[in-house]
C-alpha positions in Angstrom: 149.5 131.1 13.2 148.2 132.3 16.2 144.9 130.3 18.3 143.0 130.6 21.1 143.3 128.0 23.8 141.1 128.2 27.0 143.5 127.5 30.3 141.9 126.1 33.5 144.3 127.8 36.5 144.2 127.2 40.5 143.7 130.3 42.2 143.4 130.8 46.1 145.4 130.3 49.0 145.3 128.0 52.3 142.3 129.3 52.7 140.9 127.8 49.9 140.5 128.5 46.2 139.0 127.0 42.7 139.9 127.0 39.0 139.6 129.9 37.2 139.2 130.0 33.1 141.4 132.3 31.0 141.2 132.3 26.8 144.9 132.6 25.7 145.7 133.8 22.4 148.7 130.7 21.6 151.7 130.3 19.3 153.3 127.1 17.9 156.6 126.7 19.7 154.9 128.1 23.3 155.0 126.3 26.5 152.8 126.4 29.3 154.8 129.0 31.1 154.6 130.9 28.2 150.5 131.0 28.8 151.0 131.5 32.2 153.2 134.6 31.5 150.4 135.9 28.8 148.0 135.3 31.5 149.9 137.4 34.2 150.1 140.2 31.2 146.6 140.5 30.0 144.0 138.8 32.9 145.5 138.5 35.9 148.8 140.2 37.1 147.8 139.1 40.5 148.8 135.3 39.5 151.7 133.8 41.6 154.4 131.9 39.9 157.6 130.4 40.1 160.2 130.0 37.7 163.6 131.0 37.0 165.7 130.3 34.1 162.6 129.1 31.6 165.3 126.3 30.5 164.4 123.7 32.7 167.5 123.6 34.7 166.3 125.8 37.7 163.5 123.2 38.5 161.5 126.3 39.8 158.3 126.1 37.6 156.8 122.8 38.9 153.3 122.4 38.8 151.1 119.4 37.8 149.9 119.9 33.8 146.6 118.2 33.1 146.9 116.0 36.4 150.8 115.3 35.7 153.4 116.6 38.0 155.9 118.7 34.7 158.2 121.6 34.5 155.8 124.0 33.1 158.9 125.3 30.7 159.3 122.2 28.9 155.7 121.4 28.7 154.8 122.4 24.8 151.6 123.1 24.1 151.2 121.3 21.5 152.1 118.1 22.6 149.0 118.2 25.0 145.6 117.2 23.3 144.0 120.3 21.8 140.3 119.1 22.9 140.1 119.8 25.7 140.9 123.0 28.1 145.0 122.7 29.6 144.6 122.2 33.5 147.1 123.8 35.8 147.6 123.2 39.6 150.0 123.4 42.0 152.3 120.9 43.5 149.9 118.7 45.5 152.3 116.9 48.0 153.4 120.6 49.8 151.7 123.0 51.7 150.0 125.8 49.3 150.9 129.3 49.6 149.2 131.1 46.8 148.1 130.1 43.2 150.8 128.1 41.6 153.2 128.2 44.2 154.0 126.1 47.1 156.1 125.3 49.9 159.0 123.2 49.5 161.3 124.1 52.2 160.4 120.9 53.8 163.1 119.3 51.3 165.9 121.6 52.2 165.3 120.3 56.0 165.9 116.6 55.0 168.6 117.5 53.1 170.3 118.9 56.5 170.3 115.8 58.3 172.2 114.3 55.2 175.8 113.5 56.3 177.6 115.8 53.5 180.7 114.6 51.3 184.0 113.0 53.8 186.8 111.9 51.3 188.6 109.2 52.3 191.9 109.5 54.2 194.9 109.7 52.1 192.6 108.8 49.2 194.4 108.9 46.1 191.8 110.2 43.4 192.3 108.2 40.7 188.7 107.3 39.2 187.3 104.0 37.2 185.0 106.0 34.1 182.2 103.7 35.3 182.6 105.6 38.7 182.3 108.6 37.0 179.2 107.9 35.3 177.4 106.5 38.3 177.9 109.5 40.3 177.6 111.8 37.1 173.7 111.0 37.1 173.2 111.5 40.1 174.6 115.2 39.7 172.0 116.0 37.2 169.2 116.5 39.8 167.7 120.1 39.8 165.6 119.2 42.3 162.8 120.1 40.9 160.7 118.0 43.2 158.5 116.3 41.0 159.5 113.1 42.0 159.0 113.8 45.5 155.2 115.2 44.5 154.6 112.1 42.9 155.8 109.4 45.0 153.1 107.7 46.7 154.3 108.1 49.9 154.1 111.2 50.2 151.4 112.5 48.1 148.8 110.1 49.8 149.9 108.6 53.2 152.0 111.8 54.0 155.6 110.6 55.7 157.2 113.0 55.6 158.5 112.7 59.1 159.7 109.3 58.6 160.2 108.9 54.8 162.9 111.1 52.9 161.5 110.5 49.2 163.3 109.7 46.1 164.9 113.2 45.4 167.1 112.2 48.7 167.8 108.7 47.9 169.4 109.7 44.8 171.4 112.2 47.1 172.2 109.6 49.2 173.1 106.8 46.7 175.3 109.7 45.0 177.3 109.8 48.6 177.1 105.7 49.4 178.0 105.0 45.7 181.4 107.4 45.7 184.2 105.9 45.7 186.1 108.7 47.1 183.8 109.0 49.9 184.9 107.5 53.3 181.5 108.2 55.4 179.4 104.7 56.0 175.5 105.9 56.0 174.0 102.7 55.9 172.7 102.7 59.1 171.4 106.1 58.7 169.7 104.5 55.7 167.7 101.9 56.8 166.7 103.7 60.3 165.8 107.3 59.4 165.5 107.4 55.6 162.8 105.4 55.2 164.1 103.9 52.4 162.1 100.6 53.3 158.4 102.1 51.8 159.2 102.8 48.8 157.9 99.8 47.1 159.6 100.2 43.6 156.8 101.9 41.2 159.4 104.3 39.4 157.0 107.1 39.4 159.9 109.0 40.3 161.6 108.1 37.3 159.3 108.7 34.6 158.8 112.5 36.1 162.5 113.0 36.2 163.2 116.3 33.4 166.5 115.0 33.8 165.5 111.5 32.6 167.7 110.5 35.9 167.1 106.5 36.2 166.4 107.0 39.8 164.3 103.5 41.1 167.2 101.5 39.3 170.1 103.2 39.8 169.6 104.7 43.3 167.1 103.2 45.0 167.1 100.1 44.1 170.9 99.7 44.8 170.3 101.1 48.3 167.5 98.7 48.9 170.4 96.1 47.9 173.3 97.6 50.5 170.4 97.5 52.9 169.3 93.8 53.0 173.2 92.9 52.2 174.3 94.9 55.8 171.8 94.5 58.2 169.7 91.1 56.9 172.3 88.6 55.8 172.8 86.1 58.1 176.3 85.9 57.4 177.1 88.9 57.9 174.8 89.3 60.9 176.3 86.9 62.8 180.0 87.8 61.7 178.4 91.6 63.1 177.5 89.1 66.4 181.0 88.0 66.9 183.5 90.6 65.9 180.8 93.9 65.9 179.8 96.6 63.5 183.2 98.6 63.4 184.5 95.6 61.6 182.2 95.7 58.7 183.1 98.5 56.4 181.9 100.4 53.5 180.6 98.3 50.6 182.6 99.8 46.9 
């Protein structure tokens, strides 16, 4: 049966904006992109939102639900509490462009600077299934950006020119991690990444739609490759006495 829900929406621009109210006549079974949708229909065509595929694989339709960076197509309605009015914002780590949407093309610049996939020479590929299931994970990412709204980092001390955030690592420990992949990024790890500021909340990973373990499995790991390279002192002073090019890449 159908029953009316009052909807708290961010309208505005760079410029500046508040929260608007909107009644919306609800379902059971609708999400919050639903709502938004029946907003756009009967209040305010005007609204700007992003989504895609409405089955949470585009990762278009971020936005942070009652204070919680969530994909607002897998958010039901009724698993948020009924007493009090559903809050929607944008994306609060990226620059605003209108109403619900943001700018996230920062993201796709970081991912430039990423060294991309170099098999190994005369690499035969013949894969452990453990192998297969590391990197598997990693290949979920939709990069939906939630994890890169909610890390710390960047939501509140804003390092983005230094720090790469979680959604990367996970790119980058899907690379390091494979076993067919020849390309050492280590160093490229612990200088430009900024690996070394996350300090291991796993905010990222509770976010993650795609329930991607990404503080044990990725970063954590790295953090691991990290300290083992450049901060042993075994292996520093063997670096001392023979040099880098004789250390190669961890399996």
């Amino acid at each position: 049966m159908a029953e009316t829900r009052e909807f708290q929406v961010f309208r505005g621009d760079r410029s500046g904006g508040k929260m608007e109210t909107y009644p919306v006549e609800v379902t059971p079974g609708m999400v919050v992109l639903d709502a938004m949708h029946r907003i756009q229909a009967t209040a305010a065509p005007d609204m700007a939102v992003r989504w895609n595929c409405k089955a949470a694989k585009c990762g278009s339709c971020s936005a942070e639900v009652n204070g919680k960076p969530k994909l607002m197509c897998k958010t039901r309605l009724d698993a948020l509490p009924a007493d009090r009015p559903v809050e929607v914002r944008p994306l609060r780590t990226f620059p605003l462009i209108r109403d619900l949407v943001t700018d996230v093309s920062w993201n796709y610049e970081v991912n430039k600077k990423i060294p991309p996939f170099t098999p190994k020479p005369g690499a035969v590929w013949r894969w452990k299934q453990e192998d297969v299931d590391r990197v598997q994970e990693f290949r979920k990412c939709i990069e939906c950006f939630l994890c890169q709204t909610v890390c710390h980092v960047l939501r509140d001390h804003q390092k983005q020119p230094v720090f790469n955030g979680p959604r990367f690592f996970v790119r980058l420990a899907s690379l390091e991690m494979h076993p067919m992949d020849g390309l050492d990024r280590l160093e490229q790890i612990k200088e430009k990444s900024g690996l070394g500021y996350c300090n291991i909340t796993k905010c990222c990973t509770e976010v993650c739609p795609e329930d991607i373990r990404i503080t044990d499995n990725a970063i954590i790991p790295l953090k691991e490759r990290v300290v083992d390279r450049f901060y042993d002192p075994i292996r520093v002073l063997f670096r001392k006495i023979f040099g880098s090019a004789s250390l190669t890449k961890p399996e």
